[in-house]
C-alpha positions in Angstrom: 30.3 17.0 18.5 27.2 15.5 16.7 27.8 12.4 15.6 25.0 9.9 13.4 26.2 6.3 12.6 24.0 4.4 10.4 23.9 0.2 10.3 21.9 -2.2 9.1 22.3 -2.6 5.4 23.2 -5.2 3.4 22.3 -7.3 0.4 18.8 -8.9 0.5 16.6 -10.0 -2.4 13.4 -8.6 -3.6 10.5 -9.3 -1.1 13.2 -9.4 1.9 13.3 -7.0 4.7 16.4 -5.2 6.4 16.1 -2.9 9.3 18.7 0.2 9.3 19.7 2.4 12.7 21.1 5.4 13.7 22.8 6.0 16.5 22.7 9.9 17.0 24.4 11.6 19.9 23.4 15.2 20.7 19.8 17.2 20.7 16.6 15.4 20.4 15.2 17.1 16.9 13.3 15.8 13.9 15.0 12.9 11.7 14.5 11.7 8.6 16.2 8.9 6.2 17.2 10.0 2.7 18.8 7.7 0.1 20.8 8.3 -2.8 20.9 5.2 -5.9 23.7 5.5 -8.6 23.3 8.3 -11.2 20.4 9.8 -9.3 19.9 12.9 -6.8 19.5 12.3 -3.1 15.7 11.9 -1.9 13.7 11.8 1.1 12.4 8.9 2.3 10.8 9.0 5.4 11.1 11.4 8.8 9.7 11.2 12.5 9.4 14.5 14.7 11.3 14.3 18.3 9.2 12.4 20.2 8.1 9.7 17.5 4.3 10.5 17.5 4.3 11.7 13.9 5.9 10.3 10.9 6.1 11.5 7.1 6.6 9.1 4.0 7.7 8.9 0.5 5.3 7.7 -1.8 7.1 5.5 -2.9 7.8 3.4 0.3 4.9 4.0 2.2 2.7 1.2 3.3 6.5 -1.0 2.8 8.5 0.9 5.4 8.1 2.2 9.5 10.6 4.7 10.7 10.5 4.3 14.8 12.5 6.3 17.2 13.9 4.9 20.9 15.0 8.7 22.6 15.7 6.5 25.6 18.5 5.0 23.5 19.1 7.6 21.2 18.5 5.6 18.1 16.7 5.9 14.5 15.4 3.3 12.8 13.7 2.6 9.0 12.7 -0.8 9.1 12.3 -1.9 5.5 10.1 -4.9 4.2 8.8 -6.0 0.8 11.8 -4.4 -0.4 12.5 -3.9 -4.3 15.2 -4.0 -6.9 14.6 0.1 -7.2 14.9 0.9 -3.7 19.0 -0.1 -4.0 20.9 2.7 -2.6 22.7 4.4 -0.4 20.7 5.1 3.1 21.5 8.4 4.4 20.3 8.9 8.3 19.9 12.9 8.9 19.0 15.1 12.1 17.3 18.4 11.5 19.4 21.4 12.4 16.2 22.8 14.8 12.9 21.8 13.9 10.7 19.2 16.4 8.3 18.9 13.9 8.5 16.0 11.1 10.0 17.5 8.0 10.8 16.4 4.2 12.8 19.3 3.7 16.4 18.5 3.0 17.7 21.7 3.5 16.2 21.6 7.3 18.5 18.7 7.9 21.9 19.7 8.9 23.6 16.7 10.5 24.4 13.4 7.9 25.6 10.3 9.1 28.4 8.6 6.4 25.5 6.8 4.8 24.9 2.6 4.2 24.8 0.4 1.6 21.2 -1.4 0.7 21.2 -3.5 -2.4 18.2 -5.8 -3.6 18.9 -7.9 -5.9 16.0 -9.3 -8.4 
């Protein structure tokens, strides 16, 4: 049975950093982090292909956040720095259902972790 578990968030204020994981059992695909704020639809946010040597970004977090991959360990991570009042949300960690390659697509994602809690505060 798949299984993502997400960790990491928090409260931190603006400017701070906070570095999420996901511990994902199963096949070694693509993964990406979505996020989903109050009132709003979910949105991509950044995604690494299997083996970590490409990664895809947001606009609006690039240059402020790295997503990394440890196969070895079977982990995910978004590590997030500089972080703003507007990036408060709910962090979703996602596995794509076949693809290798780094993808935004949501609908190529089939597996969801249960989501965590980021909040900045201003």
């Amino acid at each position: 049975q798949v299984q993502l578990v997400e960790s990491g968030g928090g409260l931190v204020q603006a400017g701070g950093s906070l570095r999420l994981s996901c511990a994902a059992s199963g096949r070694t695909y693509a993964m990406g982090w979505f996020r989903q704020a109050p009132g709003k639809e979910r949105e991509f946010v950044a995604a690494v292909n299997w083996n970590g040597a490409s990664t895809y970004y947001a606009d609006s977090v690039k240059g402020r956040f790295t997503i990394s991959r440890d196969n070895a360990k079977n982990t995910v991570y978004l590590q997030m720095n500089n972080l703003k009042p507007e990036d408060t949300a709910i962090y979703y960690c996602a596995r794509s259902s076949s693809s290798l390659r780094v993808t935004f697509l949501e609908y190529e994602y089939g597996d969801w972790g249960q989501g965590t809690q980021v909040t900045v505060s201003s």
